[in-house]
N, C-alpha and C positions, 0 to 999 in steps of 0.2 A: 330539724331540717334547715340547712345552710340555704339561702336564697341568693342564685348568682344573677339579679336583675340588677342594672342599675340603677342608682338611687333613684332616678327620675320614674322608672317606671315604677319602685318601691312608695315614693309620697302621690302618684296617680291612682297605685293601686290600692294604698289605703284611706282613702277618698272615697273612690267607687266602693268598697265594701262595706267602708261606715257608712257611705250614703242609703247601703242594702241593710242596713242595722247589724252590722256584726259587731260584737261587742271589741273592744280593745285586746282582751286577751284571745278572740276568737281570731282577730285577724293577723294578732303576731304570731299563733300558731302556723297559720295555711302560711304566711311571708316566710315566716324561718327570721324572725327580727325577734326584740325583744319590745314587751309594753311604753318602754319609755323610748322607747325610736318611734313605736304609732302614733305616740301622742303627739314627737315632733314633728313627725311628718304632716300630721294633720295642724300643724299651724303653718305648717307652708302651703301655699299656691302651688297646684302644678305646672308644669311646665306648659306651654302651648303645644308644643312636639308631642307633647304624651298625655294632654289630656283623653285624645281618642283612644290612646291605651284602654287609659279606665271606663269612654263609655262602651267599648267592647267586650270588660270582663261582668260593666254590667246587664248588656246584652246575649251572652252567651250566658248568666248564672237566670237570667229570667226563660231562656229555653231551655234549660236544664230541668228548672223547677217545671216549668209545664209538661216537659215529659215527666216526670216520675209522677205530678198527679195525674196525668194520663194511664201511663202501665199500672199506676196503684187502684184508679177506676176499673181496669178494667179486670182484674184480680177479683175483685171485691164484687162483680157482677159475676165471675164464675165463679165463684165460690158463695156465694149470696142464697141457692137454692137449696147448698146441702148446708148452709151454716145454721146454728142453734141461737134463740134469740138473745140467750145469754152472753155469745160474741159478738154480735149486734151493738149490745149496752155495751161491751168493753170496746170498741170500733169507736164508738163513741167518746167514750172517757178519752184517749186515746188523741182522738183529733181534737177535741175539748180541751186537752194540756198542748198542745201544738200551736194551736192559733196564738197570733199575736194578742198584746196589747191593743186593744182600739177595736177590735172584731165581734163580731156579735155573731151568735148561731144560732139554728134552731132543726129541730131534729124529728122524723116521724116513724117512728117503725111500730109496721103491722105484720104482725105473726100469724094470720091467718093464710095471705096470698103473700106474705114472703116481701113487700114491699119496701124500701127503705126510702130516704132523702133526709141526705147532710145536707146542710147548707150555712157554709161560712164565710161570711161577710166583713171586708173589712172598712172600717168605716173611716170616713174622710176628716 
């Protein structure tokens, strides 16, 4: 995918996403760049005009993430009553390989009263 931003908004915007931890190649995919432009970019300074570019797209990617774990909560509470404990465990494994680096979790499910709680932590 061709990216028609200008460059100023192309080394804002890849700032703002390595600062969200996107890898090099993750963020030359979404730009439509190639690796060795993220990397230039990312030795340049943004511009003053457009650094609010980038903290916009990283304000708009942290409401994005809170809704999907929103809708995914709430999925997961209706479907929770007829689920089998055995998807439970893989729900598990699942958000277990998702979390970052640096996170910690810990996990309780009770197969009597249907109970569940993730909880993952990322740590400072």
């Amino acid at each position: 995918m061709k990216s028609d931003l200008p460059k100023p908004a192309k080394v804002a915007a890849t700032h703002a996403l390595y600062d969200l931890e996107f890898t090099q190649e993750k963020i030359a995919k979404i730009l439509g760049i190639g690796e060795r432009s993220v990397w230039r970019y990312l030795q340049e300074t943004p511009e003053d005009d457009w650094r609010q570019f980038g903290e916009n797209i990283k304000k708009l990617l942290h409401v994005k993430e809170d809704e999907v774990a929103s809708k995914t909560l709430m999925l997961i509470e209706e479907k929770l009553p007829h689920a089998q404990f055995r998807d439970l465990v893989g729900l598990y494994k699942i958000l277990r390989e998702l979390r970052g680096e640096g996170a910690s979790s810990s996990v309780e499910l009770k197969d009597g009263n249907r109970s569940i709680l993730f909880k993952i932590v990322q740590d400072k």
